[in-house]
C-alpha angles and dihedrals in degrees: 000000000000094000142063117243082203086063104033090054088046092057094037084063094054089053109037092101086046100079093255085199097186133359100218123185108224137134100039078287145074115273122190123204117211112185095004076293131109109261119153138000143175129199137168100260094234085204099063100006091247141129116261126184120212112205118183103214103157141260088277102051093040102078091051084046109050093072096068128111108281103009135130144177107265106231091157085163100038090267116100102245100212111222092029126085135185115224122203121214102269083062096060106015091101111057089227083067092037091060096056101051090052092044087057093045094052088038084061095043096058094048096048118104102190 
């Protein structure tokens, strides 16, 4: 497995009153789809063993973003994906930090028209 259930159930909880409309395994992760849309994901960084959590929230939001704790530019093949960032665990062990990265992800989701 290249996830944590730990995680993964962690995240599912934040989401369950967002219309989580499909769980998908990609990625070598766990995506969740709010709204038929990508949303959230988590992964084992290959590069350090850890969790990492993936959260779309748009090319507007990214450059105030990037600058978190924990968070990181996602270039999972090699090329910066603008609107999407990769957090490390110091950016969503406490579930104060975990929640806001799930409340961005879902703001951009519902604002999202394609």
């Amino acid at each position: 497995m290249a996830y944590s259930d730990y995680l993964a159930e962690r995240v599912r909880q934040r989401l369950k009153n967002s219309n989580i409309t499909d769980e998908k395994k990609m990625m070598g992760g766990l995506i969740f789809m709010v709204n038929n849309k990508m949303c959230v994901g988590i992964d084992i960084d290959k590069k350090t063993g850890f969790d990492r959590l993936m959260v779309r929230v748009g090319k507007a939001s990214h450059e105030q973003l990037i600058f978190k704790n924990g968070s990181r530019e996602m270039d999972f093949t090699g090329k910066v994906m603008r609107g999407f960032l990769f957090i490390d665990p110091e950016g969503f062990d406490a579930e104060e930090d975990l929640d806001f990265w799930i409340k961005k992800a879902i703001e951009f989701n519902t604002i999202q028209t394609t």
